[in-house]
VOPAGU-2260 file (C-alpha; in pm, 1 decimal, decimal comma):
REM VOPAGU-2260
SITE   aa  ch    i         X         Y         Z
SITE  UNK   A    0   -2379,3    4171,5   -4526,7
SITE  UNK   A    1   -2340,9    3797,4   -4541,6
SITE  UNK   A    2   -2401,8    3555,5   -4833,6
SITE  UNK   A    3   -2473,3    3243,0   -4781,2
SITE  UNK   A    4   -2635,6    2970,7   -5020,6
SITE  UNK   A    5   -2727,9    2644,5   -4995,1
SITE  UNK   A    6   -2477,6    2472,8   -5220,2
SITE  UNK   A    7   -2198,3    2659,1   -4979,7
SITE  UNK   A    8   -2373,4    2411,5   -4733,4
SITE  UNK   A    9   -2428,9    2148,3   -4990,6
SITE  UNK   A   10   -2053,8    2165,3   -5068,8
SITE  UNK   A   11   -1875,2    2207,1   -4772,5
SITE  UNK   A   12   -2047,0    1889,9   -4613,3
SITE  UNK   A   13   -2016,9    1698,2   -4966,5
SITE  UNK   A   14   -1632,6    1806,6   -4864,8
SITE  UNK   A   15   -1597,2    1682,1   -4592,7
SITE  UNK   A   16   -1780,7    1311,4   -4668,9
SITE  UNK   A   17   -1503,3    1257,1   -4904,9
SITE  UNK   A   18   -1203,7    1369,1   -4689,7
SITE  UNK   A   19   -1346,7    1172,2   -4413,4
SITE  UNK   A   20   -1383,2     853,9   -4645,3
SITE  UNK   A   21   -1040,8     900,4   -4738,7
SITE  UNK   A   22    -877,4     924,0   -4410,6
SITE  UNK   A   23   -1073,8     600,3   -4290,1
SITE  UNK   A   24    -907,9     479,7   -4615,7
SITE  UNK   A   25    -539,8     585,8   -4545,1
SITE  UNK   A   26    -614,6     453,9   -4167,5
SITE  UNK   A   27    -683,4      93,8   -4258,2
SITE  UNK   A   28    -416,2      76,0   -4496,1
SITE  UNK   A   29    -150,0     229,4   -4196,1
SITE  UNK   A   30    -297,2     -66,9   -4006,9
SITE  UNK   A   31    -253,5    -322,3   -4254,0
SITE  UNK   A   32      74,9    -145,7   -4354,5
SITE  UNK   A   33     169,9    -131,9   -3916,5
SITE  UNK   A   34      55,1    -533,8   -3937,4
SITE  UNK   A   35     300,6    -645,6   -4201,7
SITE  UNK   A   36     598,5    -427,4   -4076,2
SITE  UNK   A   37     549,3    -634,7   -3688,3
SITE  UNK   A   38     512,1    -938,3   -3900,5
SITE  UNK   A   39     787,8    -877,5   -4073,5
SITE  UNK   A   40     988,7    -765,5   -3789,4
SITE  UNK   A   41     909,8   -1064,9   -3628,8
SITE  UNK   A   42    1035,9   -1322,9   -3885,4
SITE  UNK   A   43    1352,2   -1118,4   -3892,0
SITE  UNK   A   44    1389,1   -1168,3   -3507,4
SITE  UNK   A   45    1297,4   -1526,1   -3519,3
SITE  UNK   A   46    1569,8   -1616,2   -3771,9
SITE  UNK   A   47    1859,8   -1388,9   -3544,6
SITE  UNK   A   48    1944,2   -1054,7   -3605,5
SITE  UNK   A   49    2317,9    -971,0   -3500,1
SITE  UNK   A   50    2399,4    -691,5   -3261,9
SITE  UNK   A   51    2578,8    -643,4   -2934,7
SITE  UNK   A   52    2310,9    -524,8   -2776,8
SITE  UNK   A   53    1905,0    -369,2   -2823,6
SITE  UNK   A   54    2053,9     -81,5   -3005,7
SITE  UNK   A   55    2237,8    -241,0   -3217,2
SITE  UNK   A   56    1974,7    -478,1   -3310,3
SITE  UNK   A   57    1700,4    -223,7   -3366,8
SITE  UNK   A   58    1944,2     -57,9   -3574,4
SITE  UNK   A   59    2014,1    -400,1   -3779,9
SITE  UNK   A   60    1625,1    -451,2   -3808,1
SITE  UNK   A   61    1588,1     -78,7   -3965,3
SITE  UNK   A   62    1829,2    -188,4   -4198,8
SITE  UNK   A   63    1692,8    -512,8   -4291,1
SITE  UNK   A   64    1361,4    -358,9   -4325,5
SITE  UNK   A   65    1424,4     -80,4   -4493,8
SITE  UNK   A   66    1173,7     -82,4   -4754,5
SITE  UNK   A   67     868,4    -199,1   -4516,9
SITE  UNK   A   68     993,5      63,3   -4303,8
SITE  UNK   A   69     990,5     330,2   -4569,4
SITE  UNK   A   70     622,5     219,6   -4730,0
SITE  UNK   A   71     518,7     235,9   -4376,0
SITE  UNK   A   72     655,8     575,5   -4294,9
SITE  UNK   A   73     475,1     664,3   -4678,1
SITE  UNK   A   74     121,4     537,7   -4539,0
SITE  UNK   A   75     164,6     730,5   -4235,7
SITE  UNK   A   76     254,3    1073,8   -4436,8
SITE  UNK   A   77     -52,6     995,6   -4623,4
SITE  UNK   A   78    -295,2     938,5   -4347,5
SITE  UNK   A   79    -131,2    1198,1   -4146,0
SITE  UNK   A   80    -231,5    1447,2   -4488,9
SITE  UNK   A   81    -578,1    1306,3   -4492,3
SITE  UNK   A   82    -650,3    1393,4   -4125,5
SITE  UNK   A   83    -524,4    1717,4   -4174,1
SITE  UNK   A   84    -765,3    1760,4   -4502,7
SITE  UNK   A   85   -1038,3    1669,1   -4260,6
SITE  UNK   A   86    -981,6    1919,3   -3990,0
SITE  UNK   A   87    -998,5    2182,6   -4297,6
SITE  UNK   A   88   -1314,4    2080,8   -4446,9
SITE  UNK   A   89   -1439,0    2057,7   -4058,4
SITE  UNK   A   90   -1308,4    2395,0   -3994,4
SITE  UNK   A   91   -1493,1    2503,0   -4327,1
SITE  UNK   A   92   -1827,6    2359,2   -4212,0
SITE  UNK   A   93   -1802,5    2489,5   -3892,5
SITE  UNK   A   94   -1712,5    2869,9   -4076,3
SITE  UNK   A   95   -2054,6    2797,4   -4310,9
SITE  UNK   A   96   -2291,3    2692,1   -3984,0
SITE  UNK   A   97   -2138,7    3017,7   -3765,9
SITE  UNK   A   98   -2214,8    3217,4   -4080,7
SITE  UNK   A   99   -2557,6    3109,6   -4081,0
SITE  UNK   A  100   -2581,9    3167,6   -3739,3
SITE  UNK   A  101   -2501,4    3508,4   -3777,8
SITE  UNK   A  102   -2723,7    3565,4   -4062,1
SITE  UNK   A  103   -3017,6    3474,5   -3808,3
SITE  UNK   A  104   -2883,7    3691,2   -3546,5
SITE  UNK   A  105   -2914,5    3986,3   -3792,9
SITE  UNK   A  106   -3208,5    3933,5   -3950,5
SITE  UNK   A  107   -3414,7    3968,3   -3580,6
């Protein structure tokens, strides 16, 4: 009825080690990434940015920034991927312990 091996268990927690790894990867580089964008942002604001108002000056900063802005929006797609890699491979390991689970309920 069910089959289940050990390397299904081997693998699906080998899995989920690496996607882990690599999401505390993409995380510190969104923080270093989130770092330089304020420090950016705030040389940009100490040397005037023009604008009539908050808006407009947000808007003027966006503009000025536009590439730090863009690799940070990049880092954040990535980490974003790599957390959702990890709630597979969690969802996975969950699926293989249930599984096993089962197969003890159904041998007694």
């Amino acid at each position: 009825m069910f089959s289940m091996v050990q390397s299904d268990v081997d693998n699906a927690i080998d899995r989920l080690k690496v996607v882990k790894q690599v999401a505390f990867d993409e995380a510190y580089e969104l923080a270093l990434a989130n770092k330089t964008l304020e420090e950016h942002k705030a040389v940009a604001i100490s040397t005037g940015v023009e604008g009539k108002n908050a808006e407009q000056r947000a808007a003027n900063l966006r503009l000025l920034l536009k590439e730090q802005f863009a690799k940070q929006a990049k880092i954040q797609d990535d980490y974003n991927e790599a957390r959702h890699e990890t709630d597979l491979a969690e969802l996975e390991l969950t699926r293989v312990k249930l599984t096993i689970r089962l197969m003890e309920l159904s041998s007694n």
